[in-house]
C-alpha positions as CSV (number, residue, x, y, z in Angstrom):
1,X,-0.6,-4.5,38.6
2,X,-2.5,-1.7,37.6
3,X,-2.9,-2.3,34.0
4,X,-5.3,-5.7,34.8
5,X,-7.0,-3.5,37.8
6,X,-8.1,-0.8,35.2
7,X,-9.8,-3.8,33.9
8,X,-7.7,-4.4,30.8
9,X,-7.8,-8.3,29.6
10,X,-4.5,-9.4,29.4
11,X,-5.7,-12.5,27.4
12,X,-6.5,-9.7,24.1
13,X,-2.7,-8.3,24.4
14,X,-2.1,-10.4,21.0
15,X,-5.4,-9.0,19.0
16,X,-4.7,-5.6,20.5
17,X,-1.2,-5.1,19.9
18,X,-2.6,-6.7,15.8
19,X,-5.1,-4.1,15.7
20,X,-2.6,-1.0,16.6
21,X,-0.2,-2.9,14.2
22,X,-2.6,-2.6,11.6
23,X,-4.0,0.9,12.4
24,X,-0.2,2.0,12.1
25,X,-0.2,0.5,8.7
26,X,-3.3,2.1,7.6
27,X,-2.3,6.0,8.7
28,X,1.2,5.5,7.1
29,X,-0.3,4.7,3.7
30,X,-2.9,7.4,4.2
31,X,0.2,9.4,4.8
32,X,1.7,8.3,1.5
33,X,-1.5,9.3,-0.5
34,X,-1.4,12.4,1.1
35,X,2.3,13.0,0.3
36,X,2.2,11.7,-3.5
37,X,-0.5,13.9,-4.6
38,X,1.4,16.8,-3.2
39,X,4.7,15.6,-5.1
40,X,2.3,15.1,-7.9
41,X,0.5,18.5,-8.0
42,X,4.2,20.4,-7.5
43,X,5.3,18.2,-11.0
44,X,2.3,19.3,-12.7
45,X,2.2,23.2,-11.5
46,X,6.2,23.4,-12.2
47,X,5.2,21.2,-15.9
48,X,2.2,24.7,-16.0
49,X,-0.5,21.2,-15.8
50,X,-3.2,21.5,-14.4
51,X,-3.6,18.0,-11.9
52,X,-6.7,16.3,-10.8
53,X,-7.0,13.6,-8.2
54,X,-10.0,12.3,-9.1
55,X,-10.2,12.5,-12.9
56,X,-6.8,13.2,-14.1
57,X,-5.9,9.8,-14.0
58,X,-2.4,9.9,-13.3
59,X,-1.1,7.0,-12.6
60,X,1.2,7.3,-9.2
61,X,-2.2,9.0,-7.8
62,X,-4.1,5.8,-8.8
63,X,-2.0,3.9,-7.3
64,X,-1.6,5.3,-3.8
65,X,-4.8,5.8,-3.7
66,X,-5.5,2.1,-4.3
67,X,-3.5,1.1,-2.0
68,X,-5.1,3.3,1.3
69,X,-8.1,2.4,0.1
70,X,-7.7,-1.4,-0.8
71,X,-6.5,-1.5,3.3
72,X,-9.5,0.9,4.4
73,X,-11.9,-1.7,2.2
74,X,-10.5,-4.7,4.0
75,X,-9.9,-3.3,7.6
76,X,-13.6,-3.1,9.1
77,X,-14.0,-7.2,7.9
78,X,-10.4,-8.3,9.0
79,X,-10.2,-6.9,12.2
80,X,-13.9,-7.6,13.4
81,X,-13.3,-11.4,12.4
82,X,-10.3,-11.4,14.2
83,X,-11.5,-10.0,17.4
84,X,-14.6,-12.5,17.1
85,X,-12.5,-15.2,16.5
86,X,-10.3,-14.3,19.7
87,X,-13.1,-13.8,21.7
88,X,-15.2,-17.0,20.9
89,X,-13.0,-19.3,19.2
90,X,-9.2,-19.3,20.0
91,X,-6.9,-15.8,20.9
92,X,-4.0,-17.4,19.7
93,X,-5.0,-18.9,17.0
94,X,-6.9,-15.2,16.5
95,X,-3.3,-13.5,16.8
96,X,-1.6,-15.2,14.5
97,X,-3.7,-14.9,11.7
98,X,-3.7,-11.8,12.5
99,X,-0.3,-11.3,12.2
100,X,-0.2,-12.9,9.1
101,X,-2.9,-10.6,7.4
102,X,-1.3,-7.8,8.5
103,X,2.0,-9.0,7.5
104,X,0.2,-9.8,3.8
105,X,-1.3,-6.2,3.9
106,X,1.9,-4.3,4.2
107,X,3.4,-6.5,1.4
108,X,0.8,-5.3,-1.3
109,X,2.3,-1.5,-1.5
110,X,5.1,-3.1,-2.6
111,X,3.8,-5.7,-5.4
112,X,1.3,-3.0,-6.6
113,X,3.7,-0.7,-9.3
114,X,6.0,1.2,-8.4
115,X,6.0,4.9,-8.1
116,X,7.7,5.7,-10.8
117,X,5.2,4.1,-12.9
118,X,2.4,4.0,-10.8
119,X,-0.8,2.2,-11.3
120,X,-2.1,0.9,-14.8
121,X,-0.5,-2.2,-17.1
122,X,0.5,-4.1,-13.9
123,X,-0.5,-7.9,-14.0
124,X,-3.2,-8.4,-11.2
125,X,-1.0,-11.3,-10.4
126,X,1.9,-9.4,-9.4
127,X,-0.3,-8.7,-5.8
128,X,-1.3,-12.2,-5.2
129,X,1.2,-13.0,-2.5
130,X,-0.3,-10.1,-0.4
131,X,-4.2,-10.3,-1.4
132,X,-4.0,-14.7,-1.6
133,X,-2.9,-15.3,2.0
134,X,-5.5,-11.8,3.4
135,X,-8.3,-14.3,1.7
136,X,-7.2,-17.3,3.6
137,X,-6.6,-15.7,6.4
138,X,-10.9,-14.3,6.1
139,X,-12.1,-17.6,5.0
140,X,-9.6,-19.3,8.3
141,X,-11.2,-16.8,10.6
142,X,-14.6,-16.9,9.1
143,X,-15.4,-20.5,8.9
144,X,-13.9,-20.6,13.0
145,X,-16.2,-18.3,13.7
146,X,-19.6,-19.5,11.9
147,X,-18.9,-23.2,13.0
148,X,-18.5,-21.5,16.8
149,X,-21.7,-19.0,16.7
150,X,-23.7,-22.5,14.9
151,X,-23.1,-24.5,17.3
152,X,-23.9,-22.3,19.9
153,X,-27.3,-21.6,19.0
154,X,-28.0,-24.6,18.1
155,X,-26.9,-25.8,21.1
C-alpha cells in the first residue's frame, strides 16, 4: 500500500480528515466575508453611499466578519489540542470531539443573525448551542491532555 509506505500514519486518518473538515469550513466562511462585502459595497454605490468595512458599521459586514474571525480565533487552540490529544491521549476519543467541535462551529453562522439583519441586537444566547459544546469540547481535550503531559513528567 503506498499511502502507509510514503510514511503516512493511518492511525491520524480521523484527526486529519477533522482538520481538512475544518479548514474547509474556515475558507467557505472566508469566502462569505468576501462575498458580503462585495454585495454590500454594490447596495451602497447603487444607494450613491459611500461603504466602509471597518468603520461603517454596517451590520451584515459585522456579522460575517464575526463569524470568519470567531472560527480563525478558535482554530490554532482547537485543532492543536486535538492533535495532542490524538497523539498522547486517545485518537478516537481525539476524533470525535473533534467532530463534534467542528460540527458546533459550522452551526454558529447560522445562530449568529441573519443576513438580512446582520449583526447587532441579537441575544448572545441565541449562539450558545454552537459556542457551549466548542468549550466543552476545549476543556474535554484540555484536561486529557494536562493529566497525560503531568503524569508524564512526573513520572
Amino acid at each position: 500500500n503506498n499511502f502507509i509506505k510514503m510514511g503516512s500514519k493511518v492511525e491520524y486518518l480521523g484527526p486529519a480528515c477533522v482538520t481538512f473538515a475544518y479548514l474547509v469550513l474556515y475558507y467557505v466562511l472566508m469566502l462569505n466575508a468576501g462575498v458580503s462585502k462585495r454585495l454590500i459595497e454594490r447596495e451602497y454605490k447603487a444607494k450613491d453611499k459611500k461603504f466602509d468595512r471597518y468603520f461603517g458599521q454596517d451590520r451584515r459586514m459585522l456579522r460575517a466578519d464575526r463569524i470568519h474571525l470567531n472560527t480563525l480565533e478558535h482554530m490554532v487552540p482547537f485543532l492543536g489540542m486535538m492533535w495532542l490529544h490524538a497523539v498522547y491521549v486517545d485518537v478516537n476519543r481525539a476524533t470525535i470531539a473533534g467532530i463534534v467541535g467542528t460540527f458546533a462551529r459550522a452551526l454558529y453562522p447560522f445562530l449568529l443573525g441573519s443576513w438580512k439583519d446582520g449583526l447587532g441586537l441579537i441575544n448572545t444566547k441565541s449562539v450558545y448551542p454552537s459556542t457551549m459544546p466548542q468549550y466543552a469540547v476545549m476543556i474535554y481535550l484540555t484536561q486529557g491532555v494536562a493529566r497525560k503531559l503531568i503524569g508524564l513528567v512526573l513520572s
